[in-house]
VEXZAMI-70139 format. One record per residue (C-alpha): x, y, z; residue in one letter. Coordinates in steps of 0.1 Angstrom, whole numbers, padded with zeros to 4 digits, always signed. Example, Ala and Ser with C-alpha at 12.3 -4.5 7.8 and 13.67 -1.06 7.14 Angstrom:
BEGIN
+0123-0045+0078a/+0137-0011+0071s/
//
This chain:
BEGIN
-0030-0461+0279x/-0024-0441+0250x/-0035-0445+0212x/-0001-0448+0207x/+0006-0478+0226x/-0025-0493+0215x/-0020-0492+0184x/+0014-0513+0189x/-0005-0539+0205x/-0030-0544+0180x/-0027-0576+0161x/-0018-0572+0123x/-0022-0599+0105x/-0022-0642+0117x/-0016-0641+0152x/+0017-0648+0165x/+0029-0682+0182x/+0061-0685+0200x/+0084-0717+0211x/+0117-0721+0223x/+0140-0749+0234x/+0171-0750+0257x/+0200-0767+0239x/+0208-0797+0261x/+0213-0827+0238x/+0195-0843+0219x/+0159-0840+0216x/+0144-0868+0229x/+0109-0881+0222x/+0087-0857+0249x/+0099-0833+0232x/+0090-0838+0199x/+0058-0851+0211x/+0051-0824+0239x/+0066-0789+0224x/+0085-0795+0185x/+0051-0813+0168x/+0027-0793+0183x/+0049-0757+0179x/+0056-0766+0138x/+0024-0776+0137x/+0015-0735+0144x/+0032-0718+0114x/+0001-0731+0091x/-0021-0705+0110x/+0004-0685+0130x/+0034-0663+0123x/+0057-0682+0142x/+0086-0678+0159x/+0110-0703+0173x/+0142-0701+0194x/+0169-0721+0208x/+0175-0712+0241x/+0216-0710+0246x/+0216-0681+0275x/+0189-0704+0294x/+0216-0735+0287x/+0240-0716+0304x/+0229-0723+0340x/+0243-0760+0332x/+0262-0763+0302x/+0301-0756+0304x/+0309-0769+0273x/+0312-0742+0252x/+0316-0767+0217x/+0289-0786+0231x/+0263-0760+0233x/+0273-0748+0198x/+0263-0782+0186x/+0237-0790+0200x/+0221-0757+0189x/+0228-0770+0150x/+0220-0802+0164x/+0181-0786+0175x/+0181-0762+0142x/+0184-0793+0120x/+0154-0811+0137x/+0130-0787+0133x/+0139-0781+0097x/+0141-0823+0095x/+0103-0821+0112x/+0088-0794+0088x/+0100-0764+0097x/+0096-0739+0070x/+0120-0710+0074x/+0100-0689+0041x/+0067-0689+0066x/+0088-0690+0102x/+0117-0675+0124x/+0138-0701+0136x/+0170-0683+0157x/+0195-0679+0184x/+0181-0665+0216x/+0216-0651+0217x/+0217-0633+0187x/+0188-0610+0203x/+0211-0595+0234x/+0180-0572+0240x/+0162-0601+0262x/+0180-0595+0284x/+0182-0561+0289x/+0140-0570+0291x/+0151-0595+0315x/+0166-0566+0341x/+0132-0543+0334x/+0112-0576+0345x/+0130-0578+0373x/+0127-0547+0391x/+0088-0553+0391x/+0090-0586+0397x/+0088-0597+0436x/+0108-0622+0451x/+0077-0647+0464x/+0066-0650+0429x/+0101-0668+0418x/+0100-0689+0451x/+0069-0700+0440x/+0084-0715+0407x/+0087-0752+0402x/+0124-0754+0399x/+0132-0732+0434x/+0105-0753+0450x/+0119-0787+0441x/+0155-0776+0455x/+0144-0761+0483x/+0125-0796+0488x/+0160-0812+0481x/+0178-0792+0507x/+0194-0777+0480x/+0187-0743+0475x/+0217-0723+0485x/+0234-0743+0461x/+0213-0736+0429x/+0229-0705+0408x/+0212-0672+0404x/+0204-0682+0361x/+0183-0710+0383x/+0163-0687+0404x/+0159-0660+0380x/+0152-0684+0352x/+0117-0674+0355x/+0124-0639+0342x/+0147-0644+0316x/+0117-0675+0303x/+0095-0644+0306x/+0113-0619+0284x/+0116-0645+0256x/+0083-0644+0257x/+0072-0613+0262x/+0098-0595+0237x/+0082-0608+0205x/+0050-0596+0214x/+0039-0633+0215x/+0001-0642+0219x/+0000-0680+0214x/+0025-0698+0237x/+0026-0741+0230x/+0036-0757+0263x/+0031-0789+0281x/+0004-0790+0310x/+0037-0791+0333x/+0049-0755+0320x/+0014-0737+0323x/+0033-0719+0356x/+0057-0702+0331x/+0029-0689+0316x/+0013-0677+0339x/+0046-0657+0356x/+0049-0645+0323x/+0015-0626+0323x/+0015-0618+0365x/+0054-0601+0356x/+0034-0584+0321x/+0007-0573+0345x/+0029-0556+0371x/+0055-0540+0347x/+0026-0524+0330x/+0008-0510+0359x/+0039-0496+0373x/+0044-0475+0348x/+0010-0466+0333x/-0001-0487+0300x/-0004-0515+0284x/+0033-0518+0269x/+0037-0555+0273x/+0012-0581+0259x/-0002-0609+0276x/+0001-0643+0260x/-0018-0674+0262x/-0007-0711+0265x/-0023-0734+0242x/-0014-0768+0256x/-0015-0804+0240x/-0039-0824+0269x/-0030-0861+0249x/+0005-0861+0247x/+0009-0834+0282x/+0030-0860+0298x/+0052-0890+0276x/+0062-0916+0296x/+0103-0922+0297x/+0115-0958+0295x/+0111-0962+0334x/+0078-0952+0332x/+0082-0917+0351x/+0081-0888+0325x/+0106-0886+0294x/+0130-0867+0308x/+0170-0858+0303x/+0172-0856+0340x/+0158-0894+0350x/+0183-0906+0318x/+0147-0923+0313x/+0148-0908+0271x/+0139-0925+0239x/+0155-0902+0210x/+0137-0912+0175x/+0162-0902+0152x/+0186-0924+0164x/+0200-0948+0138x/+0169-0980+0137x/+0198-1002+0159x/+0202-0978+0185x/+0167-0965+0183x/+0156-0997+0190x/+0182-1008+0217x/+0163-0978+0239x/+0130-0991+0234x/+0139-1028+0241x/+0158-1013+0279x/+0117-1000+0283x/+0107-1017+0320x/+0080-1038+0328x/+0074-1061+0355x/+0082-1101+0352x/+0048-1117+0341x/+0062-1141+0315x/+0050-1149+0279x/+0024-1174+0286x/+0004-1153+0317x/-0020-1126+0308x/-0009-1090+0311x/-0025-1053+0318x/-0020-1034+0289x/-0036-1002+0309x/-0007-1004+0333x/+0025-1006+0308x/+0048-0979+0290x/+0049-1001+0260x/+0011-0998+0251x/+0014-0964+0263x/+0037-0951+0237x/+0026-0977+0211x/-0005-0955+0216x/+0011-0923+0200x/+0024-0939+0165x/-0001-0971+0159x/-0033-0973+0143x/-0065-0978+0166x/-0069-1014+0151x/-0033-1020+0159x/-0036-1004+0195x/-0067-1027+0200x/-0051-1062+0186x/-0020-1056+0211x/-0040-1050+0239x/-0060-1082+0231x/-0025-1103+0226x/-0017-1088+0265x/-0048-1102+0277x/-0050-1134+0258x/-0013-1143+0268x/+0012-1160+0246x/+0025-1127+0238x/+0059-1115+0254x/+0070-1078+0260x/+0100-1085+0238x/+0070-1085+0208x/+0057-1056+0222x/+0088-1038+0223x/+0091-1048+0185x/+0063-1039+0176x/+0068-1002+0191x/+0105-1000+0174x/+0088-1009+0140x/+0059-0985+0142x/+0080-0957+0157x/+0110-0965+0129x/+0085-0964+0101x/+0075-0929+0110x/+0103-0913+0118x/+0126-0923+0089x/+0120-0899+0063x/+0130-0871+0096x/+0157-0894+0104x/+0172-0890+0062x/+0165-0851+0060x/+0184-0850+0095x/+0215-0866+0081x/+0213-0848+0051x/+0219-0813+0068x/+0234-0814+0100x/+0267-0810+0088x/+0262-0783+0066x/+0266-0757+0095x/+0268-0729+0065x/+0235-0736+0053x/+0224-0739+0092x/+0240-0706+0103x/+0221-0692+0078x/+0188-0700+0089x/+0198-0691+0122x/+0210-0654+0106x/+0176-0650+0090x/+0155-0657+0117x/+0171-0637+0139x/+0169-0606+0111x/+0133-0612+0107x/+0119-0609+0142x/+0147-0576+0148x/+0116-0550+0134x/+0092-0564+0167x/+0122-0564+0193x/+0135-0529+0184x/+0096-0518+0184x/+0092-0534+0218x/+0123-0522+0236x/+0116-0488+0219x/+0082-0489+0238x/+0097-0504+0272x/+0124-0480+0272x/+0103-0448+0267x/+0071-0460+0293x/+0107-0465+0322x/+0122-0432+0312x/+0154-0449+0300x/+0144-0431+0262x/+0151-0392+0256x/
//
């Protein structure tokens, strides 16, 4: 390695945290829970950089209105949730074409067994379904990768589900740079949130867009709580005793009550005389009393898309210096630079 290169991959500064999120609807509770929380949470002691991810959308979405709002739809939660765009990037994955030119480099390093490995190609190929996945699927791997890797990201917030990406990430890192002599690409961590790694989903599998299992909290309070109340639970009726280990109510009850709270509801399941339907109540009202004030700042700006694009704009012109400095360095260690 030269001096050169390592002086481009020492940190300057508060170390830098990156997040992104695909652009599939609206973000339901996992998410805010698993990856938006947790990732906002960063820009107090990170520079932090967050992206919505329309070219990953792309292997799905066909809607091209659709995707466009739903990325305002995602810029105004995180701004709704505390985003601060003075202290943090918030931008288009688009509006940085150079990922995936990153993307291609990654690829011509990266070896075929390692994306047959990912989760995704496994659980098609489980399916029978395989040769009917598109190449974005298969290769989504890479392009996840080059998000990463272009931002010279060292602090990666994912759930214990997406540890695998992380880990690609730095085996693809790891190859590119011994191919071609030096440490060019830094290797990031993941820095994942163990108590809220997996949020249960109304049918008790994980939250997920996928199972239609989703609870979305800023929902007006009637439809908010018309998700929670459609929660499953087996047929014990009011009067018997219940398990409150074993039920998705208690679960999620878990994640917005106090411990007193937490401890009297458990107590009502085991006492009986207490019905899921107060259960369910009681989770709407704890979960509507916290995410109101998001809920008001949500409405306020989601339809000023001027104000929205802006952000977007910004963002995208703040982390520009870091990708032109890493493609610069990419470039010259493949011999694609003069």
């Amino acid at each position: 390695m030269t001096s050169e290169n390592e002086a481009k991959l020492t940190p300057k500064g508060p170390r830098r945290s990156l997040s992104g999120i695909k652009p599939t609807g609206f973000p339901h509770l996992g998410n805010y829970l698993g990856m938006i929380r947790p990732a906002i949470d960063l820009q107090e002691d990170y520079e932090a950089f967050y992206f919505v991810a329309d070219y990953h959308a792309l292997t799905s979405v066909r809607d091209p209105q659709a995707l466009r709002d739903s990325v305002y739809q995602i810029t105004a939660y995180f701004l709704a949730f505390g985003l601060d765009p003075a202290r943090a990037a918030f931008f288009r994955q688009s509006d940085i074409p150079e990922v995936t030119e990153l993307t291609w480099l990654l690829s011509c390093v990266t070896h075929m067994g390692l994306l047959e490995r990912a989760h995704a190609y496994k659980a098609a190929k489980d399916q029978g379904i395989e040769k009917e996945i598109n190449h974005g699927v298969f290769t989504y791997p890479v392009l996840m990768a080059s998000d990463i890797l272009i931002y010279d990201s060292e602090v990666v917030p994912v759930g214990a589900d997406q540890i695998q990406h992380i880990e690609m990430t730095r085996d693809m890192a790891q190859k590119f740079n011994a191919a071609f002599g030096g440490d060019f690409l830094r290797l990031p961590e993941a820095r994942v949130r163990e108590d809220v790694a997996t949020v249960p989903g109304i049918d008790g599998r994980k939250m997920s867009k996928s199972y239609g299992n989703i609870i979305e909290p800023l929902l007006p309070p009637k439809k908010l709580r018309k998700q929670i109340m459609k929660i499953e639970t087996d047929s014990k009726g009011l009067d018997e005793p219940k398990d409150p280990s074993t039920c998705t109510v208690v679960t999620l009850y878990k994640l917005f009550a106090s411990k007193e709270e937490v401890a009297e509801m458990e107590e009502n399941y085991r006492r009986g005389g207490y019905g899921y339907g107060h259960a369910k109540q009681a989770l709407f009202e704890a979960m509507d009393a916290h995410f109101s004030p998001f809920r008001e700042k949500y409405e306020a700006i989601i339809d000023d898309r001027d104000y929205l694009d802006q952000i977007l704009d910004e963002g995208a012109e703040k982390v520009r210096p870091i990708v032109e400095d890493v493609m610069a360095r990419v470039r010259r260690a493949t011999g694609l630079r003069r």
